[in-house]
C-alpha positions as CSV (number, residue, x, y, z in Angstrom):
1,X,13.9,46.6,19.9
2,X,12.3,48.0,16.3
3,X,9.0,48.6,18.6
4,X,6.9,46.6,15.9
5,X,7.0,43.2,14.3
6,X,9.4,43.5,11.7
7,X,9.3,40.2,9.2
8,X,12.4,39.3,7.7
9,X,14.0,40.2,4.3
10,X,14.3,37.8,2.2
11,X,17.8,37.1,0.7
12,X,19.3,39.0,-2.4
13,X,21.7,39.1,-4.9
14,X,23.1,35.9,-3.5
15,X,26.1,34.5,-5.5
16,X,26.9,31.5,-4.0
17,X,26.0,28.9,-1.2
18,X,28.5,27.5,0.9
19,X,27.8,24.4,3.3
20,X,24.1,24.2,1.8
21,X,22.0,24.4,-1.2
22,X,20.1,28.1,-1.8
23,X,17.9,29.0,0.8
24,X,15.0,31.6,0.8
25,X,13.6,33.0,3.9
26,X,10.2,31.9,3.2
27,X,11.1,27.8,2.9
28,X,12.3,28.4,6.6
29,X,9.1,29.8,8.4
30,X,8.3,27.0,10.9
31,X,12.3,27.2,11.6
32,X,14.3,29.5,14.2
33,X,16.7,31.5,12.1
34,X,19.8,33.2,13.4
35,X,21.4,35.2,10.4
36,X,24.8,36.3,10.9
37,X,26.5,38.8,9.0
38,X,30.5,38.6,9.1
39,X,33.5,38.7,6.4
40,X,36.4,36.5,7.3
41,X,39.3,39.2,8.0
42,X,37.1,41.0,10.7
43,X,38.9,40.3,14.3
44,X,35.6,41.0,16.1
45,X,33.6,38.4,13.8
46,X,36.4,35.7,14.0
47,X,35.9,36.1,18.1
48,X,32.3,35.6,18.1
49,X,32.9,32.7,15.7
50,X,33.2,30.2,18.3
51,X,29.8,30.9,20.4
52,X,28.1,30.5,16.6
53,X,29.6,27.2,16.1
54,X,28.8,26.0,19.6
55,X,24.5,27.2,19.2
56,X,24.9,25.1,15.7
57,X,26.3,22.2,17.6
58,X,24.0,22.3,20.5
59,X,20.9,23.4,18.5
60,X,20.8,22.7,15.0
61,X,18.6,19.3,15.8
62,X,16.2,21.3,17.8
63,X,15.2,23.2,15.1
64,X,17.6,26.3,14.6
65,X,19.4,27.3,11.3
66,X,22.1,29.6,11.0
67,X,23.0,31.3,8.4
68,X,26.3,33.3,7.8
69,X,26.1,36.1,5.6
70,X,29.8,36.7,4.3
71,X,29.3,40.2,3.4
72,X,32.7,41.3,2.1
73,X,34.6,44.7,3.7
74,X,37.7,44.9,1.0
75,X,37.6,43.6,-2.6
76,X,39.8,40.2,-2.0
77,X,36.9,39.3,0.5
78,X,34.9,38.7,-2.9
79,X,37.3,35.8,-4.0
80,X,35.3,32.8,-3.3
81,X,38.1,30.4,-2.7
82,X,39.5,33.1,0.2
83,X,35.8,32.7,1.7
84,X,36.0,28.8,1.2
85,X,39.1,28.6,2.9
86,X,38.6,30.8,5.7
87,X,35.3,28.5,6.4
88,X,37.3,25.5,6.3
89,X,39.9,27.4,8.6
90,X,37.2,28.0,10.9
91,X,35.6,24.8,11.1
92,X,32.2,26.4,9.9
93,X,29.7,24.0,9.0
94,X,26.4,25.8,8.5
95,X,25.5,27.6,5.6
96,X,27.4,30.3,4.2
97,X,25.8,32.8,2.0
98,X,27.9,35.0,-0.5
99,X,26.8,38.4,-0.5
100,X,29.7,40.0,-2.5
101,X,27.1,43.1,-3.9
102,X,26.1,43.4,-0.1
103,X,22.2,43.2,-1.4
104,X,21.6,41.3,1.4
105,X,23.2,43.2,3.7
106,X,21.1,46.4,2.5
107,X,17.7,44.3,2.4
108,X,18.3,44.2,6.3
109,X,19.8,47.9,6.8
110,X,22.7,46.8,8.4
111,X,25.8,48.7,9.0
112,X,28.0,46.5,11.0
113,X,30.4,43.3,11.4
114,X,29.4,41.1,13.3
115,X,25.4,41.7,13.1
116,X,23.3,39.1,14.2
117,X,19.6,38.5,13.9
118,X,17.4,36.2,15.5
119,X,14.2,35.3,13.6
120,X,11.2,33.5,15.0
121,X,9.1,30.3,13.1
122,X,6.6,33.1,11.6
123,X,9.6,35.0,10.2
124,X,9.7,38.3,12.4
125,X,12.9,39.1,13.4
126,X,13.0,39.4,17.4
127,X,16.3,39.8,18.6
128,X,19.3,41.7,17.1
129,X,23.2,41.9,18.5
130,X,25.5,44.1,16.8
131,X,29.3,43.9,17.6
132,X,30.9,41.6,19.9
133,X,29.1,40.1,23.7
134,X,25.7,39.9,24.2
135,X,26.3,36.1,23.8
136,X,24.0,35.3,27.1
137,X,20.9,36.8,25.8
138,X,21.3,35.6,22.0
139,X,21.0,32.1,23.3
140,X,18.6,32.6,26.2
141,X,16.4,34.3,23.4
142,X,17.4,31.0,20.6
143,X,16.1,28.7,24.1
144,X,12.7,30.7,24.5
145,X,11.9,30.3,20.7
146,X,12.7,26.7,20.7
147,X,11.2,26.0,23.9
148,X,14.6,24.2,25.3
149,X,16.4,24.3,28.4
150,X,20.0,23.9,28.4
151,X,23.2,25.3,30.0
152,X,24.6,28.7,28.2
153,X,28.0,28.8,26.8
154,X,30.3,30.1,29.2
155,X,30.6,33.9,27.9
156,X,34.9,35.2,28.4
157,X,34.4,39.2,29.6
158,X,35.1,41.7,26.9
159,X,38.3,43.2,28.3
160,X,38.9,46.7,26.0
161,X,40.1,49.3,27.7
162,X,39.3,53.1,27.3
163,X,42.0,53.6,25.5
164,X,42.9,50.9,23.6
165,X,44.3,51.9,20.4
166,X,41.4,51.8,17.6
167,X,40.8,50.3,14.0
168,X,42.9,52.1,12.1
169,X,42.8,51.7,7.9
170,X,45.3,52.9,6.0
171,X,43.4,53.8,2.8
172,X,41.9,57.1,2.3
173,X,38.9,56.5,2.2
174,X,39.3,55.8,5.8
175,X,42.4,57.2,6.8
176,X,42.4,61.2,8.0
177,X,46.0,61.3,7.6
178,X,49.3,59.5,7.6
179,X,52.3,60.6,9.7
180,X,55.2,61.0,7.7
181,X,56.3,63.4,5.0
182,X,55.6,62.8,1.1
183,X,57.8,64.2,-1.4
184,X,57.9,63.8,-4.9
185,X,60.8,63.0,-7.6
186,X,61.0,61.7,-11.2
187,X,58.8,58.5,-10.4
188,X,55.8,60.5,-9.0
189,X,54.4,61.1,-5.6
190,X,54.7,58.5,-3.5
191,X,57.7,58.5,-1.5
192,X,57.4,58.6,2.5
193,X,60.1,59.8,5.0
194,X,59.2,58.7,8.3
195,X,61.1,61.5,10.7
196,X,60.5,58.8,13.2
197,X,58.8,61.1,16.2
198,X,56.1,59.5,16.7
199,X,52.5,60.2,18.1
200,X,50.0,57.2,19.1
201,X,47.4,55.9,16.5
202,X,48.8,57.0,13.6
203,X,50.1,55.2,10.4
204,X,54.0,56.3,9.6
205,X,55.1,54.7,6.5
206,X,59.0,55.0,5.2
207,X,60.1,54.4,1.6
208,X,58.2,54.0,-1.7
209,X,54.2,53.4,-1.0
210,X,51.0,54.3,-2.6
211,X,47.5,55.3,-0.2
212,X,44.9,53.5,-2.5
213,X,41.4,53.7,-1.9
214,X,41.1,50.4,0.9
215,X,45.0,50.3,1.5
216,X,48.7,51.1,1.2
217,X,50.3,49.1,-1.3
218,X,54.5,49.2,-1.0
219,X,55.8,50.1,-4.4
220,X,59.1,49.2,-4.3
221,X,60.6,46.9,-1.8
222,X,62.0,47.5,0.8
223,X,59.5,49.5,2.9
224,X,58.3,50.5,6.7
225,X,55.2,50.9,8.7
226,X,55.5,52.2,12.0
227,X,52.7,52.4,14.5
228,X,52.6,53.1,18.7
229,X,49.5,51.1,20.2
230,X,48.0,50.6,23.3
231,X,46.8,47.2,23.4
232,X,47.6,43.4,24.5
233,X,47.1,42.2,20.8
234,X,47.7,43.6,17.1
235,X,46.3,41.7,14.1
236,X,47.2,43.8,10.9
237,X,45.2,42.4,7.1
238,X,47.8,42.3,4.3
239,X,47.8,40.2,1.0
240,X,51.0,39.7,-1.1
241,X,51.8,41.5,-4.5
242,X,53.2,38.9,-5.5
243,X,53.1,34.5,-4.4
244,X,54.7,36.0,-1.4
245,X,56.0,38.8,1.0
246,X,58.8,38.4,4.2
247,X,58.2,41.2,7.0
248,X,60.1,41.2,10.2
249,X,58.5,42.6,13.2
250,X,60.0,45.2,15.9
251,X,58.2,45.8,19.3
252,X,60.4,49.0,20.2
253,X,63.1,48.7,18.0
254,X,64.1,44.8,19.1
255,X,63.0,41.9,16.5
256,X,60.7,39.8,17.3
257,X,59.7,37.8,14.5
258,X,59.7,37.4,10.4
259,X,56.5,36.4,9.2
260,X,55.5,35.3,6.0
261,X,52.3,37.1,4.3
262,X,51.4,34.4,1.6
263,X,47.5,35.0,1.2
264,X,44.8,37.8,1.4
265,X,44.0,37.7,5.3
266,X,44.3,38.7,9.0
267,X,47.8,38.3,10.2
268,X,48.5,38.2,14.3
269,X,51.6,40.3,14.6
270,X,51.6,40.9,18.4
271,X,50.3,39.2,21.6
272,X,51.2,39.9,25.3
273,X,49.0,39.3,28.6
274,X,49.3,43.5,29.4
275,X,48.4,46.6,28.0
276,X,51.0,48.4,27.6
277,X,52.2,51.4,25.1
278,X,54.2,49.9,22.7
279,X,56.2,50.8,19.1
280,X,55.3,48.5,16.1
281,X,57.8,48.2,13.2
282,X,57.3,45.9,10.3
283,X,60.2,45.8,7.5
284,X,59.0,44.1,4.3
285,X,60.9,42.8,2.0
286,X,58.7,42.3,-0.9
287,X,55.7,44.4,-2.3
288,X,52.6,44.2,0.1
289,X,49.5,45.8,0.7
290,X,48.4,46.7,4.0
291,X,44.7,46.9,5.0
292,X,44.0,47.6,8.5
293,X,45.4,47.7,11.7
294,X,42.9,45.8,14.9
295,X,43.2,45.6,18.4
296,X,42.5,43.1,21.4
């Protein structure tokens, strides 16, 4: 792939081990290294999760070490104890390396989650997946390195559809524009009407919010978010204000749940076996922030 023999960086500007003492890169020559880079709210990295758990099972005795590089997307992904729980969550036993100042993530010029890369015993990286599948040839390529023979994990077809609704943020850094009208009174700029005609991808908030950099934070409770997908699944990252925040969910005006948001992280707020255009309403009753909207 990088058409010469690239070695591997070594590690930087790590804060913390999880799972493992520190490592350096050049204590594991001798070793097959697969170095993952992931942050624990990313949908895409919490679906390859399970294919990474099952090489550590199947080949950590035969001479592979993985490494996951929790590189953090939003500024509550920094907050150790919401890494350590999510690896607990996950059932991730390998070793977890924080790299909250990304170093480590710019040492190998990476630019996406997931991002995995496989390193041989002399320390040159020879294999590289970015993004979700490709779960065939990461292990065939972990079996020619280690000079093993065993039966691949079973690999589930990626089933996106053209149009699938995409990631869609909600800060502005991120976010080319929100649908509903902002007006102004005495307490400042940050009241939404939602006119409620909606178009398809698009964040439409209603009542008293803020657009922050990474997210919109509801002001004053309570507040909207409307949003029409095309997908089977919606998973939506939103942290409390406060200990807590209630939200009741509407799939085309009808309820269909209350969920509790009670900690910074991914939140499944829709599941059905077909694709199909839908509306998705959630009416919180407490101060939130909302993240991003994800797909499946």
């Amino acid at each position: 792939m990088f058409g010469v023999k690239v070695k591997a960086p070594e590690f930087k500007g790590i804060k913390k081990w999880l799972n493992s003492k520190p490592l350096r890169m050049e204590n594991l020559e001798g070793k097959v290294v697969l170095v993952d880079f992931w942050t624990y709210t990313c949908i895409n990295c919490r679906r390859t999760l399970p294919y990474v758990k099952k090489w550590h099972g199947k080949y950590a005795k035969k001479g592979l070490t993985i490494i996951g590089v929790h590189s953090p997307e939003f500024e509550f992904e920094k907050d150790v104890r919401n890494v350590k729980k999510a690896v607990k969550e996950f059932g991730l036993k390998y070793p977890i390396a924080i790299d909250n100042d990304m170093e480590t993530w710019r040492v190998f010029d990476n630019m996406y989650w997931p991002a995995k890369y496989l390193i041989d015993q002399e320390g040159y990286i020879v294999h590289v997946n970015f993004g979700e599948g490709g779960y065939a040839n990461t292990e065939m390529e972990i079996q020619r390195l280690l000079g093993v023979s065993k039966k691949l994990e079973k690999t589930a077809p990626l089933s996106y559809m053209f149009d699938q609704s995409p990631e869609t943020y909600t800060g502005f850094i991120n976010n080319p524009g929100l649908g509903s009208g902002l007006v102004c009174d005495k307490e400042g700029c940050n009241y939404y009407i939602d006119r409620e005609d909606h178009l398809p991808n698009i964040v439409y908030p209603d009542g008293r919010w803020e657009q922050e950099k990474d997210y919109l934070e509801l002001k004053r409770a309570p507040g909207k978010l409307s949003y029409v997908f095309n997908a089977r699944e919606v998973n939506m990252v939103m942290s409390p204000v406060g200990k807590k925040a209630k939200a009741d969910i509407f799939i085309d005006n009808k309820k269909k749940d209350t969920i509790i948001i009670d900690r910074a992280t991914m939140y499944n707020v829709f599941k059905n076996k077909k694709y199909k255009e839908r509306e998705l309403t959630l009416v919180f009753h407490d101060k939130v922030r909302v993240y991003v909207y994800t797909f499946g």
